[in-house]
N, C-alpha and C positions, 0 to 999 in steps of 0.2 A: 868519396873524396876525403880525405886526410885534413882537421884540422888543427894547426898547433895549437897546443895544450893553453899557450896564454892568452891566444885569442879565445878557445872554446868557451874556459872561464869566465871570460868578459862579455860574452854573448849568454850565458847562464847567469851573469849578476844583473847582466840590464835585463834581462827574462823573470828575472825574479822581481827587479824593481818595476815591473811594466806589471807582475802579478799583485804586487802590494798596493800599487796606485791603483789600480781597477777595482779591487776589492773595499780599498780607501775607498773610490766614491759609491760603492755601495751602501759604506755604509750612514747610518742617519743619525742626526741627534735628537732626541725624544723631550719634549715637554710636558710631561703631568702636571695639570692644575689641578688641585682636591676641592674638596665643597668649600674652604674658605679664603681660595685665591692663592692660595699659597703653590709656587714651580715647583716641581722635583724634577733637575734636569739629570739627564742621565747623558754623557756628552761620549761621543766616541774617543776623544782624545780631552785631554786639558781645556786646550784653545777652543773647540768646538764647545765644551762644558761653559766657558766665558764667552762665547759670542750666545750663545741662548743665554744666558744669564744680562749681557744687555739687552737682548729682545726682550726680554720677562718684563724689566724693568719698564721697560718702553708700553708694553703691554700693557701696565697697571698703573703707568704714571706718566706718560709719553710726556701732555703739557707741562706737568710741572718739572719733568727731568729740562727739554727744553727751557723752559726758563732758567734755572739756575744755571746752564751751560751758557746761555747767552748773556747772564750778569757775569757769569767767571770770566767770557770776554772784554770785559768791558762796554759792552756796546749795549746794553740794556736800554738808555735812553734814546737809541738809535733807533732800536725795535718797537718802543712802544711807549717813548715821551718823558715828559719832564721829570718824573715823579722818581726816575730812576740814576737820575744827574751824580746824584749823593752818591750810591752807588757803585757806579762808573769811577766816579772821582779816586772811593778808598782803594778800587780794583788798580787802576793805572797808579796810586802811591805809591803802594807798596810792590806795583811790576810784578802781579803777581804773569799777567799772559805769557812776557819775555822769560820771567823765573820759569815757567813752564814749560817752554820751548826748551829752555836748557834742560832741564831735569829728565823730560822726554828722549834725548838727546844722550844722557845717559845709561839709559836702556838699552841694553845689547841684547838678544838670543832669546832664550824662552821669558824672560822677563819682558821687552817688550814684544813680544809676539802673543803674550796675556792680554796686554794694555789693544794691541792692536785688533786682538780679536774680540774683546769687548765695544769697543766702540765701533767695528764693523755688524757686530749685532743692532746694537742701536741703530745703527743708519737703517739696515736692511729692513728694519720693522718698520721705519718710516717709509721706504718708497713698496716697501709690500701693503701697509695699511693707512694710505694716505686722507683719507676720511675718517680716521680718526683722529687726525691732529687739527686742534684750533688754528686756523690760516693764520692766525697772528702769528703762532711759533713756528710757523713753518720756516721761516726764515733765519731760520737759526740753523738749517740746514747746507751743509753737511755736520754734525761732530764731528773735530776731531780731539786726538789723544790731550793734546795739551790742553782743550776745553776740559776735561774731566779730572786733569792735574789742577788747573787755577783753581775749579770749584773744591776741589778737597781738600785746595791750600787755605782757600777763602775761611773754609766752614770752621776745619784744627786750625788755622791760626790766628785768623781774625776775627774769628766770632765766638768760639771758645776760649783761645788761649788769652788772647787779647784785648776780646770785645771790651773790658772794663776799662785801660786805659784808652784807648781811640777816643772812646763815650766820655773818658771824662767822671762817670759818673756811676756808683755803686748799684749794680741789679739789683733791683726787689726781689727778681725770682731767678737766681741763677741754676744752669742746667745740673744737675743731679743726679745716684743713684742708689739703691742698694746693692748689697752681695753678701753673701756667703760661701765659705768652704770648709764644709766638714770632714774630718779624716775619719780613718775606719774606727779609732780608737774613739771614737764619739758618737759612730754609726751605730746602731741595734742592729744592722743589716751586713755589717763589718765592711763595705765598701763606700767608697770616696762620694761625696753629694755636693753639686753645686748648686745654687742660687744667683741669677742673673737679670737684674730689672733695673734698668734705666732709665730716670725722669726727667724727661723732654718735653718742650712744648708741643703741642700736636698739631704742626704743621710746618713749612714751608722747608729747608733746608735739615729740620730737626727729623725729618717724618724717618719710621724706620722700614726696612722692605725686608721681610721674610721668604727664606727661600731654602733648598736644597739642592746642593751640587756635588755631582756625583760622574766619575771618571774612572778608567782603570787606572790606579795607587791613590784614589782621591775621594773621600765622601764626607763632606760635612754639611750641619745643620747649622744655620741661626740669623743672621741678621747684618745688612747695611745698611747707613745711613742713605736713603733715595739718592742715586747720582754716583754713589762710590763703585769702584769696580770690585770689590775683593767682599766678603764678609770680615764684618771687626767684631760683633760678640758670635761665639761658634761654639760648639761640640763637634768629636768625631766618635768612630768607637774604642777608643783608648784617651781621650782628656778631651778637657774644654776649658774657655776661660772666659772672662768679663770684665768690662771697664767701670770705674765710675770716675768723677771729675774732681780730679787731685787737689790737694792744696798747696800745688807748685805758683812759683813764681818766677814765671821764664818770656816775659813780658815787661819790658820797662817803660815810664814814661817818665822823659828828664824836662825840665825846665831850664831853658835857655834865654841868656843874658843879652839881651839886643845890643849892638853895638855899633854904632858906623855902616848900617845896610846890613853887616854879618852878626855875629854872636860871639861871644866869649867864651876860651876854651884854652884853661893852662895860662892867664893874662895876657892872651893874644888874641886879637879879632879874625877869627876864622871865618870865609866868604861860603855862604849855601852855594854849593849846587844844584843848580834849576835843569828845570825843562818844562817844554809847552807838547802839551796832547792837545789833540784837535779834536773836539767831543764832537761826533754829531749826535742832533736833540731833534726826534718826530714831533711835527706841530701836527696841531689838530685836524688841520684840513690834510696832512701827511707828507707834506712839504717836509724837507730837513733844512735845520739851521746848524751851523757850524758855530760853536764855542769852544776859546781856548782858555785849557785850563792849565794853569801858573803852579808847577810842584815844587818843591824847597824840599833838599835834605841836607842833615848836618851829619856830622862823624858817626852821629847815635844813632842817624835814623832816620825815615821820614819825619818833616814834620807836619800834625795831623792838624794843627789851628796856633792863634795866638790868643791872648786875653792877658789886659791888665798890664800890657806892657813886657809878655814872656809871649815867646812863643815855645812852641813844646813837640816833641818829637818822639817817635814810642821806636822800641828794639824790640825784634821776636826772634825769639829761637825757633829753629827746626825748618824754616820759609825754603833753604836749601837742599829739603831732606829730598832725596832724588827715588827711593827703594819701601817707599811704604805701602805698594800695594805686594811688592815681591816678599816684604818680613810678614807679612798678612797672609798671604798663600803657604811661606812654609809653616805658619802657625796653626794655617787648618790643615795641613798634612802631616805635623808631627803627627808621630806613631811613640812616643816615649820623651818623660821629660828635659834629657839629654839633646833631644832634637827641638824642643821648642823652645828649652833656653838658649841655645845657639841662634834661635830666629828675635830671641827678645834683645842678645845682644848686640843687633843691629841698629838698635835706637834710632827709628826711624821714624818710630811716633813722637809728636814734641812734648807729649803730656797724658794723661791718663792712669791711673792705678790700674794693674791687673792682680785680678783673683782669682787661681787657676787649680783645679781638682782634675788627678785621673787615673786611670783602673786601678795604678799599682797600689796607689793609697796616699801619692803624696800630695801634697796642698801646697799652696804659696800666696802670699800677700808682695807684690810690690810697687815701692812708689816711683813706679816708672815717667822718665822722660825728659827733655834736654834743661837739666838743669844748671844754668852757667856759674860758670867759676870765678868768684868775687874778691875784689881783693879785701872790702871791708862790709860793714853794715848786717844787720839780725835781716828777718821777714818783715818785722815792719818795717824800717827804713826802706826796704826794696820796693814793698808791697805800696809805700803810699809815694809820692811825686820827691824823683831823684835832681838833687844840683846837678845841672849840666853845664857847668863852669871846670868841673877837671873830668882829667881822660882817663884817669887809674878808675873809674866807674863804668868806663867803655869795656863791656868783656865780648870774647873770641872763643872761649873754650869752653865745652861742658863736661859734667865730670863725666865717667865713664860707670858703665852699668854696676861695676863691683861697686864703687862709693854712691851707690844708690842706697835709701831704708828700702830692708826685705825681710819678709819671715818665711823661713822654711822647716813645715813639716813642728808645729811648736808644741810642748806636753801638751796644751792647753786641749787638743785637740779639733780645734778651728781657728780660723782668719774671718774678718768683716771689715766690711768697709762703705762706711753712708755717710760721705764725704767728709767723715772726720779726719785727724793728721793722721802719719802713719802711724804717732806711737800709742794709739789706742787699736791697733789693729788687729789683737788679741787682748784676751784677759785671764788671769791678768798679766799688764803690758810684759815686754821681752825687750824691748827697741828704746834704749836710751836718747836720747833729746841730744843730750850732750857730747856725744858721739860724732856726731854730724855737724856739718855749717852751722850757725846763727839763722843762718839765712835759707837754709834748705826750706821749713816749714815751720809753720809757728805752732810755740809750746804750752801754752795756757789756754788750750778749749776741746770743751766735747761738746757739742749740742746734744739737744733731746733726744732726735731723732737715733745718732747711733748710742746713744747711750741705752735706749729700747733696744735697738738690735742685740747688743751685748744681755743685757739682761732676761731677755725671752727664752736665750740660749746658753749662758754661762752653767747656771746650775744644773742642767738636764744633761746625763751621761750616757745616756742611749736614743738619740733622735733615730724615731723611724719616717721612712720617707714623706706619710700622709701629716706626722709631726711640723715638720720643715714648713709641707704646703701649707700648713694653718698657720705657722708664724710668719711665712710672706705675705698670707691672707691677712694678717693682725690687724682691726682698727681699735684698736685702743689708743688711749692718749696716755701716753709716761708723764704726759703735765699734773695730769686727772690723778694717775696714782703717786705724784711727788705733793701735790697742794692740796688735793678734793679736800681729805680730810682737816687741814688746817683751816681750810674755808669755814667747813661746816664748824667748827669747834669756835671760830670766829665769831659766828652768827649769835650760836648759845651765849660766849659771852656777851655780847652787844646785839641785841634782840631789837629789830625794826620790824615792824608789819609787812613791809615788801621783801627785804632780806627774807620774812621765816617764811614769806613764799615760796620765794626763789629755791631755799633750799632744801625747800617740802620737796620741789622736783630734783634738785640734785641730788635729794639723798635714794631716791631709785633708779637713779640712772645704772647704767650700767658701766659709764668710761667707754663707752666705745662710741665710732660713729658708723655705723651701720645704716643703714636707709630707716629701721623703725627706733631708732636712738632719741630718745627724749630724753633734754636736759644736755646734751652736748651742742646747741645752738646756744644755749645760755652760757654753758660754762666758758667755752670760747671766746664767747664776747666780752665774758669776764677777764679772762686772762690775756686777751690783747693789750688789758689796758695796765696790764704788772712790766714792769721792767725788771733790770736785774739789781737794781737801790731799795727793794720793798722787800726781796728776801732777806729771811732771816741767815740763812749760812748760806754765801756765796759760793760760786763753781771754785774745786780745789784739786788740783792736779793726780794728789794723794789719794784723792778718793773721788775718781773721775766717772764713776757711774752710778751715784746716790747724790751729787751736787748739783746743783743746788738745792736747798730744801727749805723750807718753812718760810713763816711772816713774820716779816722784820715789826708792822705795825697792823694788829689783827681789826682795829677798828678801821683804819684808813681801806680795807680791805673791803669790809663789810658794806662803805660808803660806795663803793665802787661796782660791788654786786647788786647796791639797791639803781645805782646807773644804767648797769647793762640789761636789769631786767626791766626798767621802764623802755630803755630803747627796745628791748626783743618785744616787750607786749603792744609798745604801740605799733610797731613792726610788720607784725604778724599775728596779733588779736590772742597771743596765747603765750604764757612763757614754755610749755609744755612742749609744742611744735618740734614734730617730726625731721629728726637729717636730712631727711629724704624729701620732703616736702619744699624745703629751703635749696639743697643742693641739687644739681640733677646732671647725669650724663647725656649729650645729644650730639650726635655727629650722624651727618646726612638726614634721613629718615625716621633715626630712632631718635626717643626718649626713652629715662628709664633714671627712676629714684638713684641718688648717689650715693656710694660709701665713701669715708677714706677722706681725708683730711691736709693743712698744712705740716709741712717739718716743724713749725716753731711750733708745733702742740706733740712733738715726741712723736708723729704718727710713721709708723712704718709703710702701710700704705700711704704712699702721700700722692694727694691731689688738689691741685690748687683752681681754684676758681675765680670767675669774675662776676659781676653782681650787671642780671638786665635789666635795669628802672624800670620797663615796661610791665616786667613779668613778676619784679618784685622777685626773683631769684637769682639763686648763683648758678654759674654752670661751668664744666670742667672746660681747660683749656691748655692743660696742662700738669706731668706727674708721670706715673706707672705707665710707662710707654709699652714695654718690651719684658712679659716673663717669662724663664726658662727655668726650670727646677730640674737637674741632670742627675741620674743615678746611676755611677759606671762600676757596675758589676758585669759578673762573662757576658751580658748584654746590657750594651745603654738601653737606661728609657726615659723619659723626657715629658714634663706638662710646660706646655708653653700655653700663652697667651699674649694677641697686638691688640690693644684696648679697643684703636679708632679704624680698626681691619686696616689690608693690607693692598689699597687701591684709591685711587683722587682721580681716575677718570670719570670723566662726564656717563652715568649710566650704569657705573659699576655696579654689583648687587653684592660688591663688598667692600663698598663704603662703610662703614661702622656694623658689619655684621657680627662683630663680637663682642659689641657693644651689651649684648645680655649678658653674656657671658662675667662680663667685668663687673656689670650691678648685682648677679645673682654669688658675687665672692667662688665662682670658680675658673678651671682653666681646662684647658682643652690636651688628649695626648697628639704627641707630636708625631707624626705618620712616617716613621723610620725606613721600612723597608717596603721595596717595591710594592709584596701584595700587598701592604695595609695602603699604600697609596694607590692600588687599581681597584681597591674594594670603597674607595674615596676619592673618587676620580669624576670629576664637574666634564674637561676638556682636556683631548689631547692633542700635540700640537708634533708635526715632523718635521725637521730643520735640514738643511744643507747648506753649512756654512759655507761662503763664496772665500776665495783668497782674499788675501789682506789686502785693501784698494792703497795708493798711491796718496 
């Protein structure tokens, strides 16, 4: 039988596409877990790479992913009572659910069919391992997309970008990090090196999840924030990059002139726009109670409370950005720096510095993120509580990536950044102040901490890679080597009996705080109680990495050393007393003596702690979340380390299993390629991702 030729065709195309779907569910997606929890998903396609990338997640975090997806609904105090009203309240202000629905909604094609197949991974791991979830979060079930949008809006904008206005009130310990990027012209090794470690609190929304995703045109290493779909610090094998938390100002909060019911705006009484959400609140015996709660917004914003007769309302940028998991996907697929500045100029993230190293040898510092276009006022006018009496301070536009601070590729031959401005981003500087807004970022500060970074590395013209590792390992104090000695020279002049104690142990200390560190319990205690009126040469823009220095008053000093050492000896029966004895690492199961230290003491490892009356110790809670040290020569290779491991389910055995790892000052290599990951291989896991559910 005779058939025409354009039928024949069409019966050979559906033949062929009846061969590609057959072989499609052939094939599987593979999950390697290594000895320390860590996925190497190997995915047959993209999608199938993201839907085991929620399963993982779910895998090593299932509860806590759960909850966070059920605050980003709002519905927290629905699920599990009072405690989470507050909550709920900021969630439905700021609209982040509806914002979500939209932005979701903006997603077309492989972009949301990422999003989609991420959060059909999640579900899937839930109705495949239902005994692993706390029956309290179960009810959180199904995810969907926009759950995972509100939570990533909640985290970059309200909690990050934001959290200080909402609050009201100045962090004690705001999120942080370090970086580095060294060019070849700085290498001993002549190839490009990153440095990547983020200081985060270690837990709840901050926690970080380590992972590998790997696709055909797709393989990258590093890190998401618990809950996010995409990796945001990553390597591949041609670049990698990393955040730390910028000294933007793309958060307002204005004070508003009560008036007649409304507020004053341009010497008009402008009327809030309300609305009533229906809260429900789980009582104890698990009855629900319905409360409504009364929102106000004015031109500026929500408004977040009143006092004093102002009521006050905060503005964030970026709440609308609709493509940040999409600018994050091509940022772990560039293959060349061409292609990943093309994904940064999507500005889709509201905030964060990136610092980016790759094979070819080029580097970049920039101070990336929606920063708005002002008609008047420097950093601080913005930075601290704006008149919300005129509308010329209402802003609409942000500037665009080109009038961003950036350094590219600088003689100096490195970029850093540990959350100083951008213009100490090299040394020395390149990036003039005055070039830019008033208002972009403020111009008179380096703290200690990057002022250490620059110094460890300014002078050294051949880092080799084990070099790097020991300057991100550093605990030395830049306090210790800016004052020790003016201390000590303080004492000889003005000689006390407890002082020439004190400084009997200062003077063998070493400046560091390592776990067998004697005399950095004392000197700390000393130096919490210096402000910046007791030195002798204040911080000076001119000379931003040896400022501040010496004792404005050497006796008023020495009074203050004989303070600290009565408090450390009654304290702790010793002024001599060990780092490590005082400070300690513990998550889950372990303990284990601490290294590493505050920012305000210059410490490049930074680790902050809290003091347990009980135990009469401190303990970490907070700091060195996330290390990556990257060397992209014809092969990446990589030492990473997650301080508090990389799991919070109930049972995990890698709950803080790298917790030695982090007191003994080392890191772990990072398991690249298939065999080093089946020669480190805990569990393996075979997937068959289901279509995208409805």
């Amino acid at each position: 039988m005779r058939i025409p030729l354009l039928k024949k065709l069409g019966m050979m195309t559906a033949c062929l596409l009846l061969t590609a779907t057959a072989a499609r569910a052939q094939k599987t997606t593979e999950i390697l877990w290594d000895n320390y929890g860590v996925p190497h998903v190997y995915g047959a396609t993209e999608n199938d790479m993201y839907y085991a990338f929620g399963w993982a997640q779910m895998h090593n975090h299932a509860n806590l992913l759960l909850k966070l997806y059920g605050q980003a609904r709002g519905r927290a105090a629905e699920y599990w009572g009072e405690k989470y009203v507050a909550s709920d309240k900021q969630i439905h202000l700021f609209n982040l659910p509806e914002t979500a629905r939209q932005t979701y909604a903006k997603n077309k094609g492989a972009d949301k069919a990422r999003l989609d197949a991420f959060v059909n991974g999640v579900n899937a791991y839930a109705r495949a391992h239902p005994e692993a979830l706390d029956p309290a979060m179960k009810q959180v079930l199904p995810v969907t997309v926009p759950d995972v949008l509100a939570h990533t809006a909640r985290v970059l904008c309200l909690e990050f970008l934001a959290g200080e206005d909402i609050q009201n009130v100045a962090r004690t310990l705001a999120p942080g990090s370090n970086s580095y990027a060294i060019a070849p012209s700085k290498s001993a090794s002549k190839n490009a090196l990153l440095v990547a470690n983020p200081h985060l609190p270690w837990g709840d929304f901050y926690l970080f999840f380590e992972a590998q995703l790997t696709a055909p045109g797709f393989n990258a290493y590093g890190t998401a924030l618990v809950g996010m779909p995409v990796l945001t610090i990553a390597f591949n094998e041609h670049l990698g990059w990393t955040h730390t938390v910028n000294t933007i100002d793309a958060s307002d909060r204005y004070a508003l002139t009560l008036r007649e019911g409304g507020y004053l705006l341009d010497g008009k009484t402008q009327a809030f726009e309300k609305k009533t959400v229906a809260l429900k609140i789980r009582q104890p015996d698990g009855s629900l109670k319905t409360q409504d709660l009364a929102l106000s917004y004015a031109k500026q914003g929500p408004v977040v409370g009143e006092k004093n007769g102002k009521a006050y309302a905060v503005r964030i940028a970026g709440l609308e950005n609709a493509f940040l998991g999409a600018q994050y996907h091509a940022m772990a697929k560039a293959a060349n720096w061409q292609a990943f500045e093309s994904a940064l100029k999507r500005q889709q993230n509201p905030m964060f510095n990136v610092v980016y190293a790759d094979q070819t040898g080029n580097i970049l510092y920039l101070f990336n993120g929606n920063v708005p276009k002002r008609a008047a006022g420097d950093w601080a006018f913005w930075h601290g509580t704006v008149a919300g009496t005129s509308s010329k301070y209402i802003w609409s536009q942000y500037h665009p990536y080109l009038e961003l601070p950036k350094v590219f590729n600088p003689a100096t031959g490195f970029v850093q950044n540990a959350n100083d401005a951008p213009w100490t981003s090299t040394y020395p500087p390149v990036l003039k102040p005055e070039s830019f807004p008033a208002y972009m970022s403020p111009r008179e500060t380096m703290a200690l901490r990057p002022q250490h970074a620059v110094n460890m590395i300014k002078d050294d013209a051949s880092i080799t890679y084990d070099e790097l590792v020991a300057y991100k390992l550093n605990t030395t104090m830049e306090a210790a080597d800016r004052f020790l000695d003016d201390l000590l020279a303080a004492v000889q002049q003005h000689p006390e009996p407890t002082a020439d104690k004190a400084a009997a142990v200062l003077r063998t200390w070493d400046k560091a705080t390592n776990a067998d560190s004697r005399g950095a319990v004392l000197f700390a205690r000393w130096f919490d109680q210096i402000d910046a009126g007791m030195m002798a040469v204040p911080f000076n823009s001119a000379q931003p990495v040896t400022t501040p220095d010496g004792l404005k008053d050497p006796q008023a000093a020495v009074a203050l050393l004989v303070k600290a050492a009565t408090e450390v000896e009654k304290q702790y029966g010793s002024l001599d007393v060990a780092w490590g004895d005082v400070n300690r690492f513990k998550v889950g199961g372990y303990e284990f003596p601490a290294n590493g230290g505050s920012a305000k003491y210059g410490l490049f490892r930074t680790i902050y702690f809290q003091r347990n009356p009980a135990y009469n110790k401190n303990y970490a809670f907070h700091g060195d979340s996330y290390v990556a040290i990257t060397e992209f020569g014809p092969t990446v290779k990589a030492q990473v380390l997650l301080s508090y491991g990389n799991a919070t389910q109930p049972g995990s055995k890698h709950i803080g299993d790298q917790l030695s790892l982090l007191a003994q000052k080392k890191l772990r290599p990072a398991l690249l390629t298939r065999a080093e990951v089946l020669a480190n291989t805990e569990e393996k896991e075979q997937l068959r991702p289901s279509p995208a559910m409805p």
